[in-house]
KEKE-3310 file (N, C-alpha, C; in steps of 0.2 Angstrom, whole numbers, plus 5000, padded with zeros to 4 digits):
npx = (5004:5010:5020:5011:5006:5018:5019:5008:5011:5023:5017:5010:5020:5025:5018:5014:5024:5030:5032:5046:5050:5055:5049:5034:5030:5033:5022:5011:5012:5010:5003:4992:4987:4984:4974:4964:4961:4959:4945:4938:4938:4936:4944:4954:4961:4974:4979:4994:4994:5006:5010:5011:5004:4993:4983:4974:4968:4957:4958:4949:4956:4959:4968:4979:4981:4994:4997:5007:5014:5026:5032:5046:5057:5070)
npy = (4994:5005:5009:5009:5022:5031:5032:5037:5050:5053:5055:5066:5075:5075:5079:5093:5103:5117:5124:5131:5144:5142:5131:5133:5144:5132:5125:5133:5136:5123:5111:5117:5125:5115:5108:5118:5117:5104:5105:5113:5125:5145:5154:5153:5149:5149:5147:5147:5147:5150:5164:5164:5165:5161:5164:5157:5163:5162:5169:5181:5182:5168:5164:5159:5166:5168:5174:5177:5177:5178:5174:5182:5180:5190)
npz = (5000:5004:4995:4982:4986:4985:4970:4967:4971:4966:4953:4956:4958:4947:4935:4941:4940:4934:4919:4908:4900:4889:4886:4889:4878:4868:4870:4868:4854:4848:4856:4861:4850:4843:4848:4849:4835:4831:4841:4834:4838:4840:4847:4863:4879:4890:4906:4916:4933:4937:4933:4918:4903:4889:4873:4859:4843:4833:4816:4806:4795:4792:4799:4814:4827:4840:4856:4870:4887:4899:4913:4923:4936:4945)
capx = (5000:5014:5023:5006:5005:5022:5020:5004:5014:5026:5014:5005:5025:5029:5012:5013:5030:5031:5035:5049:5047:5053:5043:5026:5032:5031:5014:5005:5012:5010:4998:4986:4984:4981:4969:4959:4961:4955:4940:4933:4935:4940:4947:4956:4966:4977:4986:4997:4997:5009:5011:5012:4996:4993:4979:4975:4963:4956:4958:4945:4958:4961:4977:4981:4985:4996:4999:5007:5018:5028:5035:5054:5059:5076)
capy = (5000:5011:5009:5014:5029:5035:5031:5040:5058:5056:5057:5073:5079:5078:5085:5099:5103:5122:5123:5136:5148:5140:5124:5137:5145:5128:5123:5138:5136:5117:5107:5121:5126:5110:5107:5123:5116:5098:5103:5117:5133:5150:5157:5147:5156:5144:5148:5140:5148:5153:5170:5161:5165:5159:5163:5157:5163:5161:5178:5180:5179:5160:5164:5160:5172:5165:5176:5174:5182:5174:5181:5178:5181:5191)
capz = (5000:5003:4987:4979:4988:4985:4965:4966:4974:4963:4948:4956:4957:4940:4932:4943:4940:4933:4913:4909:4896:4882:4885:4888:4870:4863:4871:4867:4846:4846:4858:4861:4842:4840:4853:4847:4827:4832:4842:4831:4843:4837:4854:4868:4884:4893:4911:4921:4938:4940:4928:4912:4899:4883:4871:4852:4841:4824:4814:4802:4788:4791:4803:4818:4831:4846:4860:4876:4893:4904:4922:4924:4944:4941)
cpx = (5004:5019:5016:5007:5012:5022:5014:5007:5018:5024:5013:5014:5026:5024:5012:5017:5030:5035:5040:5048:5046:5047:5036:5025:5027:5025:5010:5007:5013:5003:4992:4982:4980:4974:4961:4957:4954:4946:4935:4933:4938:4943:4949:4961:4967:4980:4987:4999:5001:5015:5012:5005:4997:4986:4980:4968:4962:4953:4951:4948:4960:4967:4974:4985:4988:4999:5000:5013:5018:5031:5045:5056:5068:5080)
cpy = (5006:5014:5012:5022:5032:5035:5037:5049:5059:5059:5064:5078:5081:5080:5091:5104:5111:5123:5130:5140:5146:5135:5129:5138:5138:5124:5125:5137:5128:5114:5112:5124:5120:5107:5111:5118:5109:5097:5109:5124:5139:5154:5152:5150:5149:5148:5144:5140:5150:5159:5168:5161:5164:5162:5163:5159:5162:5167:5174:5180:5174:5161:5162:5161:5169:5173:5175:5177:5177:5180:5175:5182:5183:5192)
cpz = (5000:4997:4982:4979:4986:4976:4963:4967:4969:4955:4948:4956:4951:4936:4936:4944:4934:4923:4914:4903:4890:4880:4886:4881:4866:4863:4869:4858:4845:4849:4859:4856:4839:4844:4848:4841:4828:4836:4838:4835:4840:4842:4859:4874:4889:4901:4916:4931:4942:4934:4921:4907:4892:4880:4863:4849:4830:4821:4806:4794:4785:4797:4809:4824:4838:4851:4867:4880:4896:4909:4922:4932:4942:4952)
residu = (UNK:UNK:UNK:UNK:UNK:UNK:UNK:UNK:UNK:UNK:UNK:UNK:UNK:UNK:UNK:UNK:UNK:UNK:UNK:UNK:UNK:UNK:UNK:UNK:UNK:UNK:UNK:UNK:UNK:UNK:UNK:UNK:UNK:UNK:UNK:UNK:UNK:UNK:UNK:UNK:UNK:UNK:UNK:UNK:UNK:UNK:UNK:UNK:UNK:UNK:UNK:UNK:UNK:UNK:UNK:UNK:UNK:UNK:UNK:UNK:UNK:UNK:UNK:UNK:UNK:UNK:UNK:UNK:UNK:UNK:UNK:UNK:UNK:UNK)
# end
């Protein structure tokens, strides 16, 4: 039972594990475009809690627009 449990923590560790900017970058212009594309949406706004925001939209001239901010602690 205890080995479960630590395999379970370690799960909620590595999903919960902070992306850095370049990997937001390549979330917001790959798996979220594709998200949007695949289910049909024309607007989509992602965040990650912690100061990272994404949004994709579908421009009325066929494009789309990816927009996105990250926080860098200096």
């Amino acid at each position: 039972m205890s080995e479960e449990l630590k395999t379970n923590e370690q799960a909620v560790d590595s999903t919960t594990a902070v992306m850095d900017n370049r990997q937001w970058e390549k979330f917001a212009k790959g798996d979220l475009v594709n998200f949007l594309v695949s289910h049909g949406l024309t607007k989509i706004t992602a965040d990650d809690g912690a100061g990272k925001k994404a949004v994709v939209k579908f421009t009325t001239k066929g494009e789309y627009n990816v927009s996105y901010t990250t926080t860098e602690l200096l």
